[in-house]
C-alpha angles and dihedrals in degrees: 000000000000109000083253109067083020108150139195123237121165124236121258097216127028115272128271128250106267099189095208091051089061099039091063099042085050090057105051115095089212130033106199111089092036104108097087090045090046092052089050098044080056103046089049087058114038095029095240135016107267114196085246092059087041094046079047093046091050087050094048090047088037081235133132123277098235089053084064096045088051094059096042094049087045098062120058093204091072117087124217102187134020129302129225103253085253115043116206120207122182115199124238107176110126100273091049091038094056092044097052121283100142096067090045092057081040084055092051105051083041092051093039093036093230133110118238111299097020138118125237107233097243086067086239099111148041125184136208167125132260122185095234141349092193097243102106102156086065095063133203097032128202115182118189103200098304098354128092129198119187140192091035125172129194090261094055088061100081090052087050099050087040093059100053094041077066091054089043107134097020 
């Protein structure tokens, strides 16, 4: 489910407690307003928003379900299904863009065998593609999760992928 074919069914039994969930919601003074913070505080946690947190998060908020949906489909930080455990993002923004990063992007889904914004099957890996890191004097830019490699070039892929498949499980 991409966000956007993303579709609504509704849940066959009630949500399950999800403790951080509540331990968020029990600390804010006010509770309007806490959708956003809630979503994140889930996602942080669980890695995306699965229909069975969101169902938990509008009963939490006594708001509709699909209130909830419609957030979560806006805005495009929001998951709506797992991660792979590294997420690879190639940058596109114009710097990156001029000096190759395309065929970097074109190395990856070759490497991982994907196609941008999927997940290897192995639930290592997630590809794909951000608009700017904002080092653009690096370009072209790759950033897995925090770290950021730059000037990065198709035949430095394989090294890349190699190195976190070391750190796979950790």
């Amino acid at each position: 489910m991409t966000q956007e074919t993303a579709e609504w069914t509704e849940p066959a039994e009630p949500a399950e407690g999800y403790p951080e969930i509540d331990a968020l919601f029990d600390s804010l003074p006010n509770k309007n307003g806490a959708l956003i913070p809630l979503l994140h505080k889930a996602q942080e946690v669980y890695g995306y928003l699965s229909q069975e947190i969101q169902v938990y998060v509008a009963q939490k908020l006594n708001i509709p379900a699909a209130k909830v949906f419609g957030v979560a489909t806006f805005y495009s930080l929001f998951n709506l299904e797992k991660k792979g455990q590294f997420k690879i993002n190639v940058c596109l923004g114009t710097a990156c863009y001029v000096r190759g990063a395309e065929t970097i992007l074109a190395a990856f889904e070759k490497e991982l065998g994907i196609d941008q914004t999927e997940t290897t099957k192995d639930g290592m890996f997630t590809l794909d593609s951000i608009r700017c890191v904002g080092a653009c004097g690096l370009a072209p830019v790759v950033m897995i999760d925090d770290k950021v490699y730059g000037r990065v070039t198709p035949g430095d892929v394989k090294t890349i992928v190699d190195e976190h498949l070391g750190q796979g499980g950790q």
